[in-house]
C-alpha positions in Angstrom: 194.8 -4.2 38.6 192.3 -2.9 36.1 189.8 -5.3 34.4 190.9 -5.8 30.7 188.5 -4.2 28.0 189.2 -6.1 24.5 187.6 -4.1 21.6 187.4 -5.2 18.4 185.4 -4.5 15.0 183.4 -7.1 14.3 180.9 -9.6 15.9 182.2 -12.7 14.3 185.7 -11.8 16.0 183.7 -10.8 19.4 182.3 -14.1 19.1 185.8 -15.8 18.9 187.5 -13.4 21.8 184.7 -14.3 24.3 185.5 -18.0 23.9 189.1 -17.5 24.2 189.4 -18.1 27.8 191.2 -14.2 28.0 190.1 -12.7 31.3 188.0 -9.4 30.7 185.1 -7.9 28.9 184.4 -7.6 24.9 183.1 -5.0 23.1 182.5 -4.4 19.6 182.2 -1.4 17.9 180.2 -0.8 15.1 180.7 2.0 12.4 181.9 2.5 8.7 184.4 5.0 9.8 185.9 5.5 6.1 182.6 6.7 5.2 180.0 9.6 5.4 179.7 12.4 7.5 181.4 12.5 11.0 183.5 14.5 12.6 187.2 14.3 13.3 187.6 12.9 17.0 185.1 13.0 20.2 181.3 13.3 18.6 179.3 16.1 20.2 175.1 15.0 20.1 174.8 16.9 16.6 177.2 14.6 14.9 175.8 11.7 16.5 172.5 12.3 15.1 173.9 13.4 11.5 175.8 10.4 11.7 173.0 8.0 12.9 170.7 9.5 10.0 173.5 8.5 7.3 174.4 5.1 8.6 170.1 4.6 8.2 170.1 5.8 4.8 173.1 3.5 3.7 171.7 0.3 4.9 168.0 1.7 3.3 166.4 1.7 6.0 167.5 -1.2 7.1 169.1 0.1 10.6 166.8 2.9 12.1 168.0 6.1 13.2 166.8 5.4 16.5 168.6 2.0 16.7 172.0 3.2 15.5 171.9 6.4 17.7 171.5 4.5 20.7 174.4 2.1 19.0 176.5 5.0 18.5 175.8 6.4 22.4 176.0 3.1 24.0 179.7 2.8 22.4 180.9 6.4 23.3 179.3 5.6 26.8 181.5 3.0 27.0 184.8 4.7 25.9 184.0 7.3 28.3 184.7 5.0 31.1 188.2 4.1 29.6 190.2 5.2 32.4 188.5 2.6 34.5 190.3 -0.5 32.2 193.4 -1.8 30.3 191.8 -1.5 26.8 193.4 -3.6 24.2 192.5 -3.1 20.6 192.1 -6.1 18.6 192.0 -5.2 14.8 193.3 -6.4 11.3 195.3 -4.5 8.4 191.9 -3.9 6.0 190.6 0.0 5.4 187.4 -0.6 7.5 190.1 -1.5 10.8 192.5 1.0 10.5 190.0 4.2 9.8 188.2 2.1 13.4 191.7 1.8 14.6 192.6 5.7 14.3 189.1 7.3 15.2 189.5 4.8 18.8 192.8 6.2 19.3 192.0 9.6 18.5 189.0 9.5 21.1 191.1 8.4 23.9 193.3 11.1 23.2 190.4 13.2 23.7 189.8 11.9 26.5 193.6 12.0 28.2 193.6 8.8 28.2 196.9 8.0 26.3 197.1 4.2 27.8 196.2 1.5 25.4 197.7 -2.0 23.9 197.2 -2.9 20.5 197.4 -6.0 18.6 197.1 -5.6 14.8 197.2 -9.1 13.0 197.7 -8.8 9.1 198.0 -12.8 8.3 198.2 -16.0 9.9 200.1 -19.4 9.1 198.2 -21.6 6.5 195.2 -19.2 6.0 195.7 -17.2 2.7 194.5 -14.7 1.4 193.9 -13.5 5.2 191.3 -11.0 5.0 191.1 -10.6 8.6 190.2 -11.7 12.7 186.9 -13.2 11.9 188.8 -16.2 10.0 190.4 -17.0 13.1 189.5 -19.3 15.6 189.1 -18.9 19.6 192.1 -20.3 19.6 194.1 -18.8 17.0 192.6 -15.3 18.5 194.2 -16.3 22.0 197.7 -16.9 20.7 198.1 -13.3 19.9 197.3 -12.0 23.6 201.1 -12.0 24.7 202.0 -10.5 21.4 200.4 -7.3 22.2 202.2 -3.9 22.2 201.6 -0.5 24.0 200.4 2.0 21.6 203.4 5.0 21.5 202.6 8.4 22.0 203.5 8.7 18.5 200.8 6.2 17.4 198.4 8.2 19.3 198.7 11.7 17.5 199.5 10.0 14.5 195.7 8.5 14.5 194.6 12.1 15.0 195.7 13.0 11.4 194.7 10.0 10.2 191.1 10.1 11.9 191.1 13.6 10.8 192.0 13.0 6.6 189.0 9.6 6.9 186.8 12.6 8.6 187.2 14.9 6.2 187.8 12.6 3.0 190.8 14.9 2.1 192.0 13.7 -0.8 195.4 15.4 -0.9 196.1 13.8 2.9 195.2 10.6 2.1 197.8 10.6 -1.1 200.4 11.6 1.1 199.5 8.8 3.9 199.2 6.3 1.1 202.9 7.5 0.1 204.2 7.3 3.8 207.4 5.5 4.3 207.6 4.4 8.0 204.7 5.4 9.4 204.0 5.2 13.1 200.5 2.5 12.1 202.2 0.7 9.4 199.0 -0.6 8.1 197.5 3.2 7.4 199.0 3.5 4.2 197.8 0.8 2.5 194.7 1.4 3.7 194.5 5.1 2.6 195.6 3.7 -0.4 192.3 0.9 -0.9 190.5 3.9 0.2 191.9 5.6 -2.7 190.4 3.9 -5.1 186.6 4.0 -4.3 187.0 7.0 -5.6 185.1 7.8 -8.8 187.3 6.8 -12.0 188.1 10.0 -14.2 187.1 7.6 -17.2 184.4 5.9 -16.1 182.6 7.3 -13.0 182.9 4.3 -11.1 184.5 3.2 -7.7 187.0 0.2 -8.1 184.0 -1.9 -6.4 181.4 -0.8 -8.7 183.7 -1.3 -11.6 184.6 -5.4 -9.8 180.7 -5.9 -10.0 180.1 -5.1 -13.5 183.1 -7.4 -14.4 181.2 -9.9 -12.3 178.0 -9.7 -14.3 180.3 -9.8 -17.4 181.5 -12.7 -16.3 178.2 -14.3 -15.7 177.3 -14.1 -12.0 173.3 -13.3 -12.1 172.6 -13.5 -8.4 173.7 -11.4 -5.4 175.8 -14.1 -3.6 178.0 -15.0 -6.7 178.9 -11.2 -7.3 179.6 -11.3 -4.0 181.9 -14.1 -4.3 183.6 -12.7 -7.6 184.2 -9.7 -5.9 185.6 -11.1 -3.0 187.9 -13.0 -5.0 189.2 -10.5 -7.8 189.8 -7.6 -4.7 192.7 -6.7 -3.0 192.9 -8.2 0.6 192.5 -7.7 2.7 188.6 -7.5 2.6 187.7 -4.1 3.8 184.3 -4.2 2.9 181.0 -6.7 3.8 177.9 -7.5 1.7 176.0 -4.3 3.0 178.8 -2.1 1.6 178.7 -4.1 -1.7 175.0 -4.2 -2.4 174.7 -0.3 -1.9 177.7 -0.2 -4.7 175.3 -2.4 -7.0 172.0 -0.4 -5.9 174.1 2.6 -7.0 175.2 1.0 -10.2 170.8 0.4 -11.1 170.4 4.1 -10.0 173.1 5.0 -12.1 172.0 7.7 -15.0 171.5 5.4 -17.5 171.0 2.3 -15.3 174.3 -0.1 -15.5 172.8 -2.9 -13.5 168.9 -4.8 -14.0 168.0 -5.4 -10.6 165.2 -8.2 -10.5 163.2 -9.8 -7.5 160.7 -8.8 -5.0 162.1 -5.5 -4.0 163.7 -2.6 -6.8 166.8 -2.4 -4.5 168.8 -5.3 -3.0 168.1 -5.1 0.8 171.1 -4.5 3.1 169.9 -5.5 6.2 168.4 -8.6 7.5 164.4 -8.3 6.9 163.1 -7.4 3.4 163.0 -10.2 1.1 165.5 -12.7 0.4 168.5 -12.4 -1.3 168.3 -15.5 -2.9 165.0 -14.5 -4.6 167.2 -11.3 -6.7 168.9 -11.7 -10.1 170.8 -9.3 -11.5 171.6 -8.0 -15.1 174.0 -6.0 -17.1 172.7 -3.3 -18.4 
């Protein structure tokens, strides 16, 4: 028999899987998939670069390009050896899975290798509001292994469209997966629909995350962690998004044109990556 590959999306939920007691190898991939340029499917070494240079200038600075190039090749280097493994995907319901979810799938189509099992968990008994895999336990991980399913041929060229509409942020495609009635993922429309609505508001300009942290700072939260907290609270879950995506939405929201947000602490810009100064040394202001 193959060895078993388990990949999953984040290194909390790595963590968890490779204390389970599950035979196999983990692997966790790392990329904001919803977000910035890429291009739909199998990267060629162009798009890895233009795609290592973005993920660097989201986390300012914080990740190198070298660091996240060699990331980004180390993890297609690894799918490229799929045929040699029974993969099983490990992934949650949010935005930041399911665009992780389709782009995987979509890859291993490239590759011909249509063979994969998948195990999507979207809540768990007596944990609420379940946000997703890195809230579970070694344990709780482990009691989903004989629950997993064989993704269809279906759910394989349905992720191609879907990988395709994150790729190209097509507006129009993601409406109609966001309307989709029984569709092949069933967790793809409510994620094209969170998706949705980081998009600038006609009436105020602002994504629906930007638009969370103001209310935040309205509602008297003056340092990074309690925005984040607000935030976390007064979203939809599941939680899509971590504190590097949020504290690029609230260095956007000090760059704004006139500035929304008073950023104030040792650095103009809240870091997003560990190194820089502490967070707990920022305070923030409504504009």
């Amino acid at each position: 028999m193959k060895p078993l590959l388990h990949l999953t999306s984040g290194d909390i939920a790595g963590a968890a899987l490779a204390k389970s007691g599950l035979p196999g190898e983990v692997f966790v991939w790392h990329d904001i998939l919803y977000d910035g340029p890429r291009e739909p499917g199998w990267p060629d070494d162009a798009g890895l670069q233009i795609r290592a240079r973005f993920i660097e200038q989201f986390t300012g600075g914080g990740l190198s390009r070298e660091y996240v190039l060699e990331t980004l090749k180390t993890q297609y280097g690894k799918l490229e050896g799929a045929a040699e493994y029974n993969i099983i995907l490990w992934l949650d319901a949010c935005l930041f899975d399911q665009s992780m979810l389709c782009h995987i799938l979509a890859c291993l189509k490239h590759l011909r290798v249509e063979e994969a099992s998948l195990i999507c968990v979207d809540a768990f008994p007596g944990i609420e509001p379940f946000h997703g895999l890195g809230q579970l336990s070694h344990e709780q991980l482990a009691s989903f292994f004989d629950r997993r399913n064989p993704v269809t041929a279906e759910q394989f060229l349905f992720a191609e469209r879907v990988d395709r509409a994150f790729t190209l942020q097509d507006r129009v495609e993601l409406e109609a997966l966001a309307a989709s009635a029984n569709a092949p993922l069933p967790w793809v429309p409510a994620a094209a629909s969170r998706w949705l609505k980081e998009l600038p508001d006609p009436a105020t300009g602002l994504s629906l995350l930007q638009q969370l942290a103001l209310e935040a700072l309205e509602a008297g939260c003056g340092t990074p962690v309690e925005v984040f907290k607000y935030v976390s609270a007064h979203d939809e879950p599941p939680q899509f998004w971590g504190d590097v995506t949020l504290w690029g939405k609230i260095n956007e929201l000090a760059d704004h044109e006139p500035p929304l947000v008073r950023i104030e602490g040792p650095m103009p810009r809240l870091p997003q990556w560990e190194g820089g100064a502490e967070l707990k040394l920022f305070k923030l202001r409504r504009e």
